[in-house]
C-alpha positions, 0 to 999 in steps of 0.5 A: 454755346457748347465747347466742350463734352467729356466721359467723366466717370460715366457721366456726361460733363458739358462745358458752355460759354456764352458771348457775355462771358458767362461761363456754365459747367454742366454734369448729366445736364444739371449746372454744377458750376457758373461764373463770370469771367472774360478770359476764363474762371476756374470751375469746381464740382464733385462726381462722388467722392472725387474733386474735379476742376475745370481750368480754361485757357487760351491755345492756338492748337484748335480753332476755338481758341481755347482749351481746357485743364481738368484735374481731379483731385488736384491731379491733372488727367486727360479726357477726349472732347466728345464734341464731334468735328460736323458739331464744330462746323455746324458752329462755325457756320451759326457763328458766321450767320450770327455775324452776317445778321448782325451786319445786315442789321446795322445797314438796315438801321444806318440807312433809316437814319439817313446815313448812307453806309458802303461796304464800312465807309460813310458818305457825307 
């Protein structure tokens, strides 16, 4: 999922991450940057001449939970998230219906194994 999108120098830098912990950076659509990592890796990429690095890290400021440092040329630098709030609430929602059918799933299987489920509780 998208978290992040940035002008950068007249381009457009995306910022995925995916529940596998795969992260992606993006620059005008083509991946400049992908790495593993749980709780964040730090992503390196050049627009022309210029070094930018991507640092993510956890925050209580926004809902997401996380944040991102950008340098460039070990300076650090401010850019405004392009990702709009009607984006942010559409994931929201995709994240609660994916959280849903996951639920439901696990119902469904539970009773075609014969183990009744209630609401997280198993009835012997």
């Amino acid at each position: 999922m998208k978290y992040a999108e940035y002008q950068i120098e007249n381009n457009t830098v995306s910022i995925y991450n995916s529940i596998t912990g795969i992260e992606r950076i993006h620059l005008n659509g083509r991946e400049v940057s992908k790495a593993f990592s749980w709780f964040g890796s730090d992503h390196l990429f050049k627009i022309g001449e210029n070094q930018y690095t991507v640092k993510p890290y956890i925050t209580l400021k926004n809902w997401m939970g996380i944040g991102f440092a950008i340098y460039k040329n070990g300076v650090p630098v401010t850019f405004q998230n392009k990702i709009t709030k009607k984006d942010k609430r559409n994931l929201v929602f995709r994240i609660i219906f994916a959280v849903g059918i996951g639920l439901a799933l696990g119902f469904c299987v539970g009773f075609l194994l014969g183990t009744p489920i209630e609401f997280g509780i198993i009835h012997h």
